[in-house]
DRENVEXGU-735590 format. One record per residue (C-alpha): residue number from 1; chain; x, y, z. Coordinates in steps of 0.1 Angstrom, whole numbers. Each point is the difference from the previous one (the first is absolute). Example, Ala and Ser with C-alpha at 12.3 -4.5 7.8 and 13.67 -1.06 7.14 Angstrom:
1  A  123  -45  78 $
2  A  14  34  -7 $
This chain:
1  A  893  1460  945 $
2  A  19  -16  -25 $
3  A  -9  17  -26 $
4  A  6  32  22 $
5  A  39  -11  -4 $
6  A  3  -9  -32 $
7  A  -18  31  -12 $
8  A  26  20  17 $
9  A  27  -20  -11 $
10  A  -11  7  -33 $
11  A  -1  37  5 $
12  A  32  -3  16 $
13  A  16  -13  -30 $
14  A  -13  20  -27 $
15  A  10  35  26 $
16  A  40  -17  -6 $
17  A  -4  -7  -33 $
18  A  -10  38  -15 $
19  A  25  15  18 $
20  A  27  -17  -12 $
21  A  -11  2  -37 $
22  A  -4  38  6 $
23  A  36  6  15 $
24  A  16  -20  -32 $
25  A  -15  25  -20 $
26  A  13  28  12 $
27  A  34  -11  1 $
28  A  -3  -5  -42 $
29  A  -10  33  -1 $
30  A  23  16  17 $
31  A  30  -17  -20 $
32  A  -21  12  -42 $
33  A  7  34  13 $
34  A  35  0  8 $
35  A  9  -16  -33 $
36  A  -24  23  -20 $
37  A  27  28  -3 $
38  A  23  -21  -19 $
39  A  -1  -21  -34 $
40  A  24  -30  -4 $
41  A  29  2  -27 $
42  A  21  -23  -13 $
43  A  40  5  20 $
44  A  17  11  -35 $
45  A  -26  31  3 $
46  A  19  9  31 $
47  A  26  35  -3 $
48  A  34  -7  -1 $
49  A  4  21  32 $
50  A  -25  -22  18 $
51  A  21  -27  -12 $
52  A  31  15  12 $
53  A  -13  5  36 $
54  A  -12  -32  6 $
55  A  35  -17  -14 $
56  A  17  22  29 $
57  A  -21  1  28 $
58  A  -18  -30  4 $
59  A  28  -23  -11 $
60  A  -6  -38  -3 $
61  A  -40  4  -7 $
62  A  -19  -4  -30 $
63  A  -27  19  -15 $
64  A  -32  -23  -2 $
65  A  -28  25  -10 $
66  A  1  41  -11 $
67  A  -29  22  3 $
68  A  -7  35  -13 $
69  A  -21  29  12 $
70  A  0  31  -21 $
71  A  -11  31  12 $
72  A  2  39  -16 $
73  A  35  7  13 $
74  A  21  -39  2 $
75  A  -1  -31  -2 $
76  A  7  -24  34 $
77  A  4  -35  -4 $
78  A  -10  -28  23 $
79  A  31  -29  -4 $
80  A  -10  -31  24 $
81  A  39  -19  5 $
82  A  7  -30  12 $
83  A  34  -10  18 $
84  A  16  -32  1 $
85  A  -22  -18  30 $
86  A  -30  12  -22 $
87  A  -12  28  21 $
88  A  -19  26  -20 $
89  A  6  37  7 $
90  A  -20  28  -16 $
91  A  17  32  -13 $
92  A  -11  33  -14 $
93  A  17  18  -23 $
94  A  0  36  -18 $
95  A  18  0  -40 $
96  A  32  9  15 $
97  A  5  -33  21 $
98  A  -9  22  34 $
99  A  -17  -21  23 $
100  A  -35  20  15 $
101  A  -27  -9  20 $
């Protein structure tokens, strides 16, 4: 009987244990392929009017990282900010400084 129990236990234990390494995977997954679309770049790479529309709209936050996608017809550029309680905000931006997405 005992080893009835502890045999299930065991099975018990290893049924928890997959699932839980299988759900962590996914999750990594699904954040590669957001970021495949765009390359990092250093923030001096960044257009002037990109510049310009971060200096007037989101006032008081710094730029921390810049990413670029380039596709046949534009550019858009990923800018993650961060405001003065150190709250990151994602934007995305065309060449002009327009914000889409």
């Amino acid at each position: 009987m005992k080893k009835i129990v502890l045999m299930v236990a065991v099975v018990a234990c290893v049924a928890f244990a997959s699932q839980s390494v299988q759900a962590s995977a996914v999750q990594v997954s699904v954040e590669n392929v957001m970021q495949d679309d765009f390359v990092k770049i250093e923030l001096k790479e960044l257009p002037q009017a990109v510049l310009d529309a971060i200096a007037k709209s989101y006032e008081g936050c710094a730029v921390k990282e810049a990413y670029v996608a380039e596709t046949d017809e534009a550019k858009k550029y990923k800018i993650v900010l961060v405001d003065k309680d150190q709250k990151e905000q994602t934007i995305v931006l065309n060449e002009q400084g327009e914000v889409i997405e």
